[in-house]
Backbone bond lengths (Angstrom), bond angles and torsions (degrees), N, CA, C in turn:
res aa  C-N    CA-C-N  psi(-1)  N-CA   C-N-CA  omega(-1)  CA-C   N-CA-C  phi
1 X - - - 1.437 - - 1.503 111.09 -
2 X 1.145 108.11 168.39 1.472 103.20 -173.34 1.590 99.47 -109.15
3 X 1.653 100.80 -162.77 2.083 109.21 -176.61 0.960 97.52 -79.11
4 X 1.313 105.55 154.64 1.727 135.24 150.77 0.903 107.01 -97.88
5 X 1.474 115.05 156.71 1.766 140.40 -179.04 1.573 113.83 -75.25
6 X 1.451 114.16 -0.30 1.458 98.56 -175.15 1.444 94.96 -106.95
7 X 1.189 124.96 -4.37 1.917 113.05 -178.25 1.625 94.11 -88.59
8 X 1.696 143.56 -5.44 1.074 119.26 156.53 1.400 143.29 -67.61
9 X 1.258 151.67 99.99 1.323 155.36 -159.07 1.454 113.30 -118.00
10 X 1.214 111.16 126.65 2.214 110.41 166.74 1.198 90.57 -43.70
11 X 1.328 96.82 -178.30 1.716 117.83 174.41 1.355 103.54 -87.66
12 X 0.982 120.89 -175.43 1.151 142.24 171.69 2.015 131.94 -102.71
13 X 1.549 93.02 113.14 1.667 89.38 179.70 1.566 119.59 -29.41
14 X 1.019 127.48 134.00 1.744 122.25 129.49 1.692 103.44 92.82
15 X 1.725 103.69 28.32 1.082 98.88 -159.58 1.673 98.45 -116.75
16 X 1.430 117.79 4.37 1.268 114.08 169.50 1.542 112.20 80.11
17 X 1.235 104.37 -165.75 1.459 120.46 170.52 1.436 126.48 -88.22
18 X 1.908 104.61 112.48 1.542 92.19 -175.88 1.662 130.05 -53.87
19 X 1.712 109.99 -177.05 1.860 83.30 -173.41 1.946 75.93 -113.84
20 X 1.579 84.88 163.64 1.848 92.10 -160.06 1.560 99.41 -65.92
21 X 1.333 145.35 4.66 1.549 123.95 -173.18 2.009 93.47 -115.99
22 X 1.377 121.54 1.67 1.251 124.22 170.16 1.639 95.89 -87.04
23 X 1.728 127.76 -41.97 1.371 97.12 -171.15 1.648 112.56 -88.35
24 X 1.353 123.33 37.98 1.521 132.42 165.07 1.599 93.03 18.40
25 X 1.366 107.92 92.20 1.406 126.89 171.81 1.350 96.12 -93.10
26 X 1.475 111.89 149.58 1.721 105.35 -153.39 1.790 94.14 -161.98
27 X 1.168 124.81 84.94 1.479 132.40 -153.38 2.000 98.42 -112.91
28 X 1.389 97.65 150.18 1.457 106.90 -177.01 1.493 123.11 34.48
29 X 1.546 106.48 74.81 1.479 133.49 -172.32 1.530 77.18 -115.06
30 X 2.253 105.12 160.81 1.281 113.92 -157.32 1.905 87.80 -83.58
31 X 0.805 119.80 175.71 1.753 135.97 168.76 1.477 92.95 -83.59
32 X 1.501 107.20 136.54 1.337 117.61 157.36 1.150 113.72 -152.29
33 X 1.323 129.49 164.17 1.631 126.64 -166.03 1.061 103.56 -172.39
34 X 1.451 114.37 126.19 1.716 109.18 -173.06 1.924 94.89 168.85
35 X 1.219 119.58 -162.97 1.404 126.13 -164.85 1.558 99.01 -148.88
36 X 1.317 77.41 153.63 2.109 95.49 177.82 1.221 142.97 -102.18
37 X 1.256 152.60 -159.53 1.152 113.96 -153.87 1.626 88.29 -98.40
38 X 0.964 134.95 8.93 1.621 135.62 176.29 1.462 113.13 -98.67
39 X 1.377 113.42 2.09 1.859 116.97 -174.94 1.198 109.14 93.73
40 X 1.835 127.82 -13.65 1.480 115.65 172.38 0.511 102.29 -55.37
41 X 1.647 90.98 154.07 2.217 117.79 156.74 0.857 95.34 -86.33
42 X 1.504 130.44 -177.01 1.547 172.33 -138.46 1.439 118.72 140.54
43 X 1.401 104.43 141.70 1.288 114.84 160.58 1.441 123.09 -158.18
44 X 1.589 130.71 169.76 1.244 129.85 -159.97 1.508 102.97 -158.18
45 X 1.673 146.88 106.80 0.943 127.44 -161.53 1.425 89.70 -139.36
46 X 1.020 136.47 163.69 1.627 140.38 175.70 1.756 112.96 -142.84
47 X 1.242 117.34 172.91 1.334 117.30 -176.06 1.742 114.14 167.10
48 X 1.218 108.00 175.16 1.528 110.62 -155.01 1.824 93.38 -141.83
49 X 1.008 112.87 121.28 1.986 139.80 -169.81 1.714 80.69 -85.30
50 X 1.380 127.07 -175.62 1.089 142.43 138.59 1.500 118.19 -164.96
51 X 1.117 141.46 168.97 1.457 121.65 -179.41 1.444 107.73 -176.58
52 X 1.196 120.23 -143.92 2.110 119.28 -173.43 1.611 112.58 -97.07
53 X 0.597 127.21 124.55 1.429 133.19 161.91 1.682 106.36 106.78
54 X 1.263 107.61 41.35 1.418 122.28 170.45 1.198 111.98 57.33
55 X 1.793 112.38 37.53 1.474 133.12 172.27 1.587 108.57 -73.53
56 X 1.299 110.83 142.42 1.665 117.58 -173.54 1.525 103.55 -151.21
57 X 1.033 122.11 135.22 1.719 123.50 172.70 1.847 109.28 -145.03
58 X 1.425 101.92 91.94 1.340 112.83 169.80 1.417 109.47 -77.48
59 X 1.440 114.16 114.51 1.823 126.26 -174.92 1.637 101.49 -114.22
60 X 1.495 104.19 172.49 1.317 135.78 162.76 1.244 107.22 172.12
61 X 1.863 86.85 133.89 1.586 105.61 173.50 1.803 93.93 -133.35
62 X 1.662 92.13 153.57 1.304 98.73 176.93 1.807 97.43 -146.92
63 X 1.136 96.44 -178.17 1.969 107.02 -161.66 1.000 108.76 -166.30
64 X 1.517 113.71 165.61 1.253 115.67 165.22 1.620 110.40 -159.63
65 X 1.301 136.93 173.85 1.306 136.43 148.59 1.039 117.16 -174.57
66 X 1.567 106.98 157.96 1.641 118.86 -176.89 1.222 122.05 -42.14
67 X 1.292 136.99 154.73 1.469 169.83 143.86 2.031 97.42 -29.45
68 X 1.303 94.72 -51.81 1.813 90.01 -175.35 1.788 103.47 -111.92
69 X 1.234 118.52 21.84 1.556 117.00 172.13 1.344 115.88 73.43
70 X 1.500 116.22 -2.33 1.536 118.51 -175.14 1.900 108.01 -65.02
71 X 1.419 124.40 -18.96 1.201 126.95 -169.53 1.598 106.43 -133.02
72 X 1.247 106.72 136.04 1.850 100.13 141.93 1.021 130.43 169.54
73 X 1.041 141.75 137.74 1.877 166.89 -139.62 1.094 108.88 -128.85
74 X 1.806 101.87 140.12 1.087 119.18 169.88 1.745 121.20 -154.36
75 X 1.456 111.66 127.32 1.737 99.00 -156.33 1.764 85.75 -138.41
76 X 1.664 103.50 149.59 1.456 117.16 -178.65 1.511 102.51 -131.54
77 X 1.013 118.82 102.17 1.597 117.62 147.43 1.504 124.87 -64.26
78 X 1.166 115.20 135.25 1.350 106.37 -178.53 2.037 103.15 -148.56
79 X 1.179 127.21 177.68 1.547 156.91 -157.81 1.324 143.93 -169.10
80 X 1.609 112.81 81.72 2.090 83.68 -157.74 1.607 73.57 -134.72
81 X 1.291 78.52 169.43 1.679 105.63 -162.32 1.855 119.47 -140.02
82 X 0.902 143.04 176.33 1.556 126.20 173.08 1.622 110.51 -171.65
83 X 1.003 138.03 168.51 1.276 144.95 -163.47 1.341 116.56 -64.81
84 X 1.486 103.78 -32.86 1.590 102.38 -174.31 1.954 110.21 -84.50
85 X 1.461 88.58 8.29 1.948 87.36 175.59 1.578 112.79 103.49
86 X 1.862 115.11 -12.48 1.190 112.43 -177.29 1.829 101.68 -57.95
87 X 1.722 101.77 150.42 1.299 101.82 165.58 1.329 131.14 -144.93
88 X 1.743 135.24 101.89 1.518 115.63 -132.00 1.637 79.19 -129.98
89 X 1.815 96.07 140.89 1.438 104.21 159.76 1.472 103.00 -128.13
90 X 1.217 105.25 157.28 1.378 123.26 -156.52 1.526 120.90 -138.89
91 X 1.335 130.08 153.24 1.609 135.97 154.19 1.520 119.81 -175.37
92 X 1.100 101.29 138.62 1.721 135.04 178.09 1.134 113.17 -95.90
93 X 0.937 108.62 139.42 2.081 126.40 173.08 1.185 104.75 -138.92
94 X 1.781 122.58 148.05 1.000 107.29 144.54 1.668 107.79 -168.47
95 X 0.985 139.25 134.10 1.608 116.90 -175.73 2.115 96.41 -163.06
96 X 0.982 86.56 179.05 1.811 104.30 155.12 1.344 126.80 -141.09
97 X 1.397 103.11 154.00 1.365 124.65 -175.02 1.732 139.41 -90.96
98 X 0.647 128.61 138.98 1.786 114.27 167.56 0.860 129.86 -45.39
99 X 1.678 126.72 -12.33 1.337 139.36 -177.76 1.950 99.70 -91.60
100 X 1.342 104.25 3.15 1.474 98.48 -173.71 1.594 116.29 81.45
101 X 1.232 123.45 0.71 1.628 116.86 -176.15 1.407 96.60 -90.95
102 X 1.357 131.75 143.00 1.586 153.15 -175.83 1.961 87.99 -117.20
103 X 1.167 116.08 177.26 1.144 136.25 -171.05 1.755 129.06 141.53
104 X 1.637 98.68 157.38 1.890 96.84 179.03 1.262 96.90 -148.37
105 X 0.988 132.37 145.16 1.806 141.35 159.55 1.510 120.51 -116.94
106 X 1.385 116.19 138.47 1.601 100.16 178.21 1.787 118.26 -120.93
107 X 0.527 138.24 80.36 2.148 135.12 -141.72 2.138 89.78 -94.14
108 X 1.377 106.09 146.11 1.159 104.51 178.64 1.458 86.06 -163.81
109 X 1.439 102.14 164.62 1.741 136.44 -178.47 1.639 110.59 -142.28
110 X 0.978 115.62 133.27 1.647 125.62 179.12 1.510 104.75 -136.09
111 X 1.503 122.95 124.70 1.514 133.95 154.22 1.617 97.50 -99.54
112 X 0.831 117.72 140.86 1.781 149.12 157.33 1.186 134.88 -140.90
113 X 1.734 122.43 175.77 1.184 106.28 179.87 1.347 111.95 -157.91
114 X 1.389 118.80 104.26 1.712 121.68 -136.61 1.557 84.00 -75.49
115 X 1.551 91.15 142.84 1.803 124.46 -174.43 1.190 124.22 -31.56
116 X 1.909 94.04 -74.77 1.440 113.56 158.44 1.269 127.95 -39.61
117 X 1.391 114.08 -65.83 1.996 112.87 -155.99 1.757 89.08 -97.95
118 X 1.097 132.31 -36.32 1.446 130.08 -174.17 1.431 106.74 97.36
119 X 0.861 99.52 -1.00 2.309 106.18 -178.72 1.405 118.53 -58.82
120 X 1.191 119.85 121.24 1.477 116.48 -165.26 1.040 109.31 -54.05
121 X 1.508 142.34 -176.09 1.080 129.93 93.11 1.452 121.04 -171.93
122 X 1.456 132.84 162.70 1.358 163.03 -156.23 1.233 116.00 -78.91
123 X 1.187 133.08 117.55 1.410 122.94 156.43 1.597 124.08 -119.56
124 X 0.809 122.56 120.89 1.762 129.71 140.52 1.150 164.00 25.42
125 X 0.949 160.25 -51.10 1.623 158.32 -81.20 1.434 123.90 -144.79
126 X 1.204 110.82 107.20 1.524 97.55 162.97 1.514 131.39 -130.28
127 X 1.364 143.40 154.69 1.101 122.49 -137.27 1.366 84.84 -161.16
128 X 1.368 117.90 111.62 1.633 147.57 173.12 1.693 116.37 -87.91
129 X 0.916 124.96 143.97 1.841 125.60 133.70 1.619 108.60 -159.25
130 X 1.186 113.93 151.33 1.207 123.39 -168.59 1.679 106.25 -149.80
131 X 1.442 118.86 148.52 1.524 124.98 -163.27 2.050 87.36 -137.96
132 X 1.262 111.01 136.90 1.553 107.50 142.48 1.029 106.76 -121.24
133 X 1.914 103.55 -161.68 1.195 131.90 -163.33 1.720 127.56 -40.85
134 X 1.262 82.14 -35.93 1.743 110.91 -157.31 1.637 103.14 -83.63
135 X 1.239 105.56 -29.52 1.598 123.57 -163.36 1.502 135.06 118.88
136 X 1.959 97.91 -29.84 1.116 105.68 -161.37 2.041 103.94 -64.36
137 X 1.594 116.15 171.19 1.210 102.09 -162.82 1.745 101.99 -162.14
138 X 0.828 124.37 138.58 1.698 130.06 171.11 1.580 130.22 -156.94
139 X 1.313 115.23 145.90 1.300 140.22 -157.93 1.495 105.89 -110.17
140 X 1.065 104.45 129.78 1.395 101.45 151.61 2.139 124.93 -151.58
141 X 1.000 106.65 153.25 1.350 123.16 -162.79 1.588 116.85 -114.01
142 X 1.167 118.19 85.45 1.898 122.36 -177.22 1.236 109.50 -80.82
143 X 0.905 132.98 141.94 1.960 129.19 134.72 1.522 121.85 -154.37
144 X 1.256 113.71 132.91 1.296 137.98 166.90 1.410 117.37 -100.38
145 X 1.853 110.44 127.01 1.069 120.14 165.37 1.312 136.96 -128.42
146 X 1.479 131.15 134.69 1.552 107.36 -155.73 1.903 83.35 -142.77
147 X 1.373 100.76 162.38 1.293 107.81 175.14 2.120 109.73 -160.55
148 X 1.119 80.13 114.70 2.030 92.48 179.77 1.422 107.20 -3.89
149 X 1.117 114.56 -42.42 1.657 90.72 169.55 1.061 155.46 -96.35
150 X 1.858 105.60 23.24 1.280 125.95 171.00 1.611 103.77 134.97
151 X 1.192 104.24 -22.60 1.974 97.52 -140.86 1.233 86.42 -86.15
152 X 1.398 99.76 140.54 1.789 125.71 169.72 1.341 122.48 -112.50
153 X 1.427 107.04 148.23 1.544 96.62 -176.86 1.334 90.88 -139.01
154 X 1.171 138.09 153.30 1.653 130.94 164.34 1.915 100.53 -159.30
155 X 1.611 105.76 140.51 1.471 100.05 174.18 1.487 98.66 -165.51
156 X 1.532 100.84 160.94 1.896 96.80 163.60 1.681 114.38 -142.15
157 X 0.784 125.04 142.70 1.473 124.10 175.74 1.866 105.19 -123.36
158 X 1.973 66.53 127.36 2.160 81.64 -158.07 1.606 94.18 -121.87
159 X 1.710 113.06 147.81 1.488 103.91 -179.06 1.627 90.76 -167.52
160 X 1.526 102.24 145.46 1.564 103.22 -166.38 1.587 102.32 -142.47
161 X 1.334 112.44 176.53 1.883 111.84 -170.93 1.688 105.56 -165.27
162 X 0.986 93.11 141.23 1.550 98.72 172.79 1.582 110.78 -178.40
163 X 1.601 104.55 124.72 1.001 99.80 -144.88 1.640 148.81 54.53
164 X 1.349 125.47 -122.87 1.479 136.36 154.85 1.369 114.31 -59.63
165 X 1.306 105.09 -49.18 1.469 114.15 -170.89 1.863 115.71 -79.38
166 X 1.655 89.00 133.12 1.904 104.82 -178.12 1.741 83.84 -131.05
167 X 1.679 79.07 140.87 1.363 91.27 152.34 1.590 119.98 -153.69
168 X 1.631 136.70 153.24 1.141 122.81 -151.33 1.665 87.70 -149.48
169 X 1.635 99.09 131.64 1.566 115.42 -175.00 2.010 105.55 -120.88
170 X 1.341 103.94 142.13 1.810 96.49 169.17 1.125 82.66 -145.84
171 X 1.559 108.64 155.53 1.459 116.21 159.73 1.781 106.45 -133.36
172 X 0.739 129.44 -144.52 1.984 149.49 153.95 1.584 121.19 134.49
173 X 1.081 105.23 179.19 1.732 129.20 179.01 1.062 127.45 -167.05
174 X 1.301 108.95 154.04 1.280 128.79 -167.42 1.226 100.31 -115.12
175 X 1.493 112.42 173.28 1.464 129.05 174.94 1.537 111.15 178.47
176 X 1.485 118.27 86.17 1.301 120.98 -177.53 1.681 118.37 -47.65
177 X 0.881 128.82 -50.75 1.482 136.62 148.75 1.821 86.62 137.31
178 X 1.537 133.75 36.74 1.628 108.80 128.64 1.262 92.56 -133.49
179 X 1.439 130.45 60.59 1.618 118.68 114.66 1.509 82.87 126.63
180 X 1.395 132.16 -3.80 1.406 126.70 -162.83 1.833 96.36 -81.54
181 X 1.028 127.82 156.08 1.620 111.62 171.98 1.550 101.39 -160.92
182 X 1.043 112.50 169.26 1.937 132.63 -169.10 1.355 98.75 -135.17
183 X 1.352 127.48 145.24 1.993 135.44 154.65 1.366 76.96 -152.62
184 X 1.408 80.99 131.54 1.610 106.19 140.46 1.190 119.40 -145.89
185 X 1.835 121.48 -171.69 1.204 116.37 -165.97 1.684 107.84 -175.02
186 X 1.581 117.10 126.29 1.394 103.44 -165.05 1.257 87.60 -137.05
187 X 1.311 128.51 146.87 1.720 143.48 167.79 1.464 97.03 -139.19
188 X 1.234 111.86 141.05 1.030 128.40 135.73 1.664 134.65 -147.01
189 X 1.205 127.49 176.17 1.875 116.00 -164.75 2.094 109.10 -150.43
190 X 1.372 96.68 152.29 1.512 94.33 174.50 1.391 102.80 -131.56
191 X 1.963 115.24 139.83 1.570 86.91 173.95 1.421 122.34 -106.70
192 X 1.433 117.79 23.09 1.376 110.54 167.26 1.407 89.05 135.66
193 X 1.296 125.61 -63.19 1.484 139.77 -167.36 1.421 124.70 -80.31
194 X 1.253 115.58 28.48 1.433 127.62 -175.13 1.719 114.11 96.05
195 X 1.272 94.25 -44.80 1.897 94.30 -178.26 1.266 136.33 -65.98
196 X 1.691 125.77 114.19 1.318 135.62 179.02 1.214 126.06 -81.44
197 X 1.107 148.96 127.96 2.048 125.60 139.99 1.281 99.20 -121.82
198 X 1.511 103.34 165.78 1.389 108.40 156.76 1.686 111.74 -148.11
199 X 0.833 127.48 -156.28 1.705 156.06 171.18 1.358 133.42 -132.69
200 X 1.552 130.28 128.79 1.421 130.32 153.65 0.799 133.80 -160.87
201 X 1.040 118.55 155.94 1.991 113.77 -164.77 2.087 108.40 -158.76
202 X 1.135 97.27 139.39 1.176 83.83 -158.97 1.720 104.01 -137.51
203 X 1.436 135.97 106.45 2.045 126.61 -163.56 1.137 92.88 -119.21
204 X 1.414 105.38 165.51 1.448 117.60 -146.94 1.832 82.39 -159.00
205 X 1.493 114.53 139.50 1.957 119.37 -171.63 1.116 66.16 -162.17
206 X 1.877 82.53 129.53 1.257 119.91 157.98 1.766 117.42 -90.45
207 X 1.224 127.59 -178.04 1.959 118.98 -149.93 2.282 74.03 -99.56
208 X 1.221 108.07 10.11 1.937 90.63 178.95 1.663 88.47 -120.54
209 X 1.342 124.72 -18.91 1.630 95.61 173.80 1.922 105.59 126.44
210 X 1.893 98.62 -16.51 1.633 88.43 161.64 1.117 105.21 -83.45
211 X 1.226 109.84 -179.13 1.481 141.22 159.87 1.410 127.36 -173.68
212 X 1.069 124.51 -138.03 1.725 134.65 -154.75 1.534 96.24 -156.79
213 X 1.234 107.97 158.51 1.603 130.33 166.12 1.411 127.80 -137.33
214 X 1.051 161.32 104.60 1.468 142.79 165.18 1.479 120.19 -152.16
215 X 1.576 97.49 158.53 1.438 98.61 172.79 1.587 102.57 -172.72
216 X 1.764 104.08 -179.65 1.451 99.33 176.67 1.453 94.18 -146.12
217 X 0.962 110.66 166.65 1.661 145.48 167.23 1.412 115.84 -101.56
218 X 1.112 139.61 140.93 1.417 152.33 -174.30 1.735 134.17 -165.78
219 X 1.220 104.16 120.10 1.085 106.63 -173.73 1.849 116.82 -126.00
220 X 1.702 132.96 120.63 0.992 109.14 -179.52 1.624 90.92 -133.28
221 X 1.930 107.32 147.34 1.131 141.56 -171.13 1.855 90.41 -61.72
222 X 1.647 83.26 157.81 1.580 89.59 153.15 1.353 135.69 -96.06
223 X 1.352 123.12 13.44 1.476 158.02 120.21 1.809 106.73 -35.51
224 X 1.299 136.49 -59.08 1.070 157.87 -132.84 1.182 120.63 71.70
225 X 1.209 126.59 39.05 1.584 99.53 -175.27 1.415 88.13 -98.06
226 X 1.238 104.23 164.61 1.830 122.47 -161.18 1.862 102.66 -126.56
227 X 1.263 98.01 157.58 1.821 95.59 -167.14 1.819 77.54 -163.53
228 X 1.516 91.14 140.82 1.833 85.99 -177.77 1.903 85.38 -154.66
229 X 1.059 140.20 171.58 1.327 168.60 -139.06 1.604 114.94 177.64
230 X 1.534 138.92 100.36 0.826 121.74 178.67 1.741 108.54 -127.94
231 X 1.150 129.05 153.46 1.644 123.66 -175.27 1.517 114.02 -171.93
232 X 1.326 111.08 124.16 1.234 144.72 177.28 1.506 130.54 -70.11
233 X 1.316 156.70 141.51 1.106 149.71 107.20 1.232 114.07 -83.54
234 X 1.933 99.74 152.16 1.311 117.71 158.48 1.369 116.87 -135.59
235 X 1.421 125.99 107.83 1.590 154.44 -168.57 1.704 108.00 -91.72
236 X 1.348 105.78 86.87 1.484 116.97 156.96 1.543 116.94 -53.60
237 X 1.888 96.82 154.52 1.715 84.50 177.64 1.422 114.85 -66.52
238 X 1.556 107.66 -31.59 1.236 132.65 -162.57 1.975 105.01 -68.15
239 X 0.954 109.83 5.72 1.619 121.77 -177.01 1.854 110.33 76.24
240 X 0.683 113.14 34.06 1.663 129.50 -179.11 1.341 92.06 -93.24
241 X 1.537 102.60 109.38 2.138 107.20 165.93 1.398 83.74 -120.85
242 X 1.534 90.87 145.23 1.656 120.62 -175.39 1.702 89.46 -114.22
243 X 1.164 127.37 156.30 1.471 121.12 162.66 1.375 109.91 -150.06
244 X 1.142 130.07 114.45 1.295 138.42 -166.47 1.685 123.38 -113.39
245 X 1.409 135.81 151.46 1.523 107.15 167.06 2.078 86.94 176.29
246 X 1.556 89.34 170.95 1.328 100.42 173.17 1.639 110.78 -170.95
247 X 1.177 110.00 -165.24 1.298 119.68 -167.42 1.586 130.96 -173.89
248 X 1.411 116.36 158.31 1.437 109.28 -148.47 1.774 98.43 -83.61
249 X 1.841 109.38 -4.93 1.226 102.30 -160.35 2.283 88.45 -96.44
250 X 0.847 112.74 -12.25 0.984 115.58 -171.63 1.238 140.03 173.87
251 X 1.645 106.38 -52.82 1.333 136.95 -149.30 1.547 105.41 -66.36
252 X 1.262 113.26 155.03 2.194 112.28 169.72 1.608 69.51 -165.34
253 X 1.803 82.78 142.64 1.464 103.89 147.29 1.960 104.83 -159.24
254 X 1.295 110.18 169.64 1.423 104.55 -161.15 1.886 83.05 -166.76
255 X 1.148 100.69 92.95 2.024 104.51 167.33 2.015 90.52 -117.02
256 X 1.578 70.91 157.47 1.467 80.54 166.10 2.095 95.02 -140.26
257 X 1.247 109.58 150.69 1.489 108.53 177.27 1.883 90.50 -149.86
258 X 1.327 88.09 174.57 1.635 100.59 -143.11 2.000 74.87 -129.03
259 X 1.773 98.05 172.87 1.343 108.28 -168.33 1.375 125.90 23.25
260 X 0.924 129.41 79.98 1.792 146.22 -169.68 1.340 103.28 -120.39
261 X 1.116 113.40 122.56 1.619 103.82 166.82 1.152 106.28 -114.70
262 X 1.464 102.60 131.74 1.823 109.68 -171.87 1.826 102.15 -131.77
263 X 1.555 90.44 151.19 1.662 82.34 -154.18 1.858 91.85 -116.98
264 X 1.010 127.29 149.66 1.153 120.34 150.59 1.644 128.05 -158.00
265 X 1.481 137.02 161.15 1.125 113.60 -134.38 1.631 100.58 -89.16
266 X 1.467 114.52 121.26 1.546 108.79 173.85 1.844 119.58 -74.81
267 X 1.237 96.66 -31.15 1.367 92.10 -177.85 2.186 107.48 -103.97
268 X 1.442 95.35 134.78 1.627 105.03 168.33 1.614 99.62 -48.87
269 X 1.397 94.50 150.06 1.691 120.27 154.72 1.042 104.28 -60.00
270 X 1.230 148.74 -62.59 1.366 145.78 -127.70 1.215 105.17 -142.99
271 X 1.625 137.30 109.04 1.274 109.92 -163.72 1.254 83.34 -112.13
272 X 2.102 94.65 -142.07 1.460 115.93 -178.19 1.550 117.99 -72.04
273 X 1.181 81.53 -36.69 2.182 98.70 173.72 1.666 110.98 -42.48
274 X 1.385 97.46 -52.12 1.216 127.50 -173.87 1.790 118.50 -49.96
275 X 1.413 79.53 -63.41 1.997 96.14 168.91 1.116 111.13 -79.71
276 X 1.157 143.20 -9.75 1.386 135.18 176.21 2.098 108.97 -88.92
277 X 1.021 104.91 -52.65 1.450 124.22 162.32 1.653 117.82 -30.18
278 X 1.839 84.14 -47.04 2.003 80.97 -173.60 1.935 106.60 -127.20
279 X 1.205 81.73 50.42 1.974 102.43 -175.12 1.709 108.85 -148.60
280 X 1.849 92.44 31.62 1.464 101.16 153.39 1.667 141.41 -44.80
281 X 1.276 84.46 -73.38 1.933 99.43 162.65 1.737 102.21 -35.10
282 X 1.266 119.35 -52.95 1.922 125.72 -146.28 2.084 71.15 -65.65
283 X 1.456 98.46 -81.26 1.011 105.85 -144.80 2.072 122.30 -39.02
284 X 1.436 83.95 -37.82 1.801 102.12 174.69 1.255 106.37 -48.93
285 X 1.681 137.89 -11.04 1.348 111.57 178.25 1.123 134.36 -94.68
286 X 1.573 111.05 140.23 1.525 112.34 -163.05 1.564 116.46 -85.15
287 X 1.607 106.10 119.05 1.268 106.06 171.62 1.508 123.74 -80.16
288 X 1.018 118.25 163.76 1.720 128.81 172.81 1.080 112.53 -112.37
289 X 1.424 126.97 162.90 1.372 130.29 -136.84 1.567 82.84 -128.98
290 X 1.680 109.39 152.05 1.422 114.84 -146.93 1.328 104.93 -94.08
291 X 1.190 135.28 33.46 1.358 132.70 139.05 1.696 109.24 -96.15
292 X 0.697 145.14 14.99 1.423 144.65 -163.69 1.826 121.28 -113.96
293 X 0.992 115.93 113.46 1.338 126.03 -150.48 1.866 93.43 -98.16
């Protein structure tokens, strides 16, 4: 028998980037096309790209949908590869449901190996949006980047609506790989009726232990009137925190205190070890050498 419309579902908020042996990439399955015992379609077709520079892209997409249009899916695995060592795995989703939810996702992995220095490295990405019944609707935007010599990159840009109300989230970090690192993080929201706030704050460590701190808070009326809070640190190596800040309603303050120990994380969660370990599938693909058609 073939699918039913109720095992299709959007993805799921806040769930990041899948890891590559959860999205069971599943390449050169036979073609079939035909209907079930309920009047669905289905289908399953596969095929092989080829092109210059010992470019190759082994695909499959398959689908399906209801008999009365209430459901339907559609997902592409894909793999391409090329002479210079690039190596990308890939997949697409996207369909609707009977429950009224519409949606598409796109998940990808890249090995390379920049020209110049020859330094590996990995990338990331996955890229959501999803709509239901009601209207309400949200996006979101992942990527991770890592490269053999430590350096990390990771961020997402998230933003949602319903009705009047928007709201829009970013975060990320860095991590050069000897200990220097960046986070930041910006939100802000509207609820329909003119009124905004948001948040951000953004530290910066150096590989000896100073750094920087800051951010602000903000809020403006649906009048416009505007109200903001903004405040600083500054983190000597020597343990010297400066702390600074003010505000539209009034406020200043400016201490400085001496021996502080302030901690923050030098090394990524997740490094290169990490992505290399679970970027089996990426790495297994065989390239062809750039005369090869």
């Amino acid at each position: 028998g073939g699918a039913t419309g109720g095992k299709y579902k959007p993805p799921v908020r806040d769930t990041g980037i899948a890891r590559e042996q959860d999205m069971r990439i599943d390449l050169g399955k036979d073609e079939t096309k035909g209907l079930d015992e309920d009047g669905n379609s289905f289908f399953r077709k596969s095929g092989v790209d080829k092109g210059d520079g010992g470019y190759r892209c082994r695909w499959t997409v398959q689908g399906g949908s209801a008999r009365d249009s209430s459901w339907e899916y559609r997902e592409t695995h894909w793999e391409k590869g090329d002479a210079s060592g690039y190596k990308e795995l890939g997949a697409e989703k996207s369909g609707f449901n009977e429950d009224g939810d519409t949606w598409w996702e796109t998940w990808k992995e890249v090995f390379r190996q920049d020209e110049a220095t020859g330094v590996a490295h990995i990338e990331r990405n996955a890229d959501k949006w999803a709509r239901d019944a009601t209207g309400r609707e949200w996006h979101e935007k992942w990527w991770e980047r890592y490269n053999a010599k430590g350096y990390v990159e990771r961020g997402v840009e998230k933003s949602g609506r319903h009705r009047g109300q928007a709201w829009w989230e970013k975060w990320g970090e860095q991590h050069d790989g000897t200990g220097a690192t960046l986070k930041w993080t910006d939100k802000w929201a509207e609820n329909g009726t003119g009124t905004r706030w948001g948040d951000k704050w953004e530290e910066r460590f150096n590989s000896d232990g100073s750094g920087k701190k800051g951010g602000e808070t903000w809020r403006v009326s649906a009048s416009n009137e505007r109200w903001s809070r903004t405040w600083g640190e500054v983190i000597g190596s020597n343990g010297q925190l400066r702390k600074y800040g003010q505000s539209t309603s009034g406020e200043r303050w400016d201490t400085t205190v001496s021996e502080q120990q302030v901690f923050y994380d030098r090394k990524p969660a997740y490094t290169w070890g990490d992505a290399v370990d679970n970027s089996m599938q990426l790495l297994a693909i065989e390239t062809l050498p750039r005369d090869e058609k």
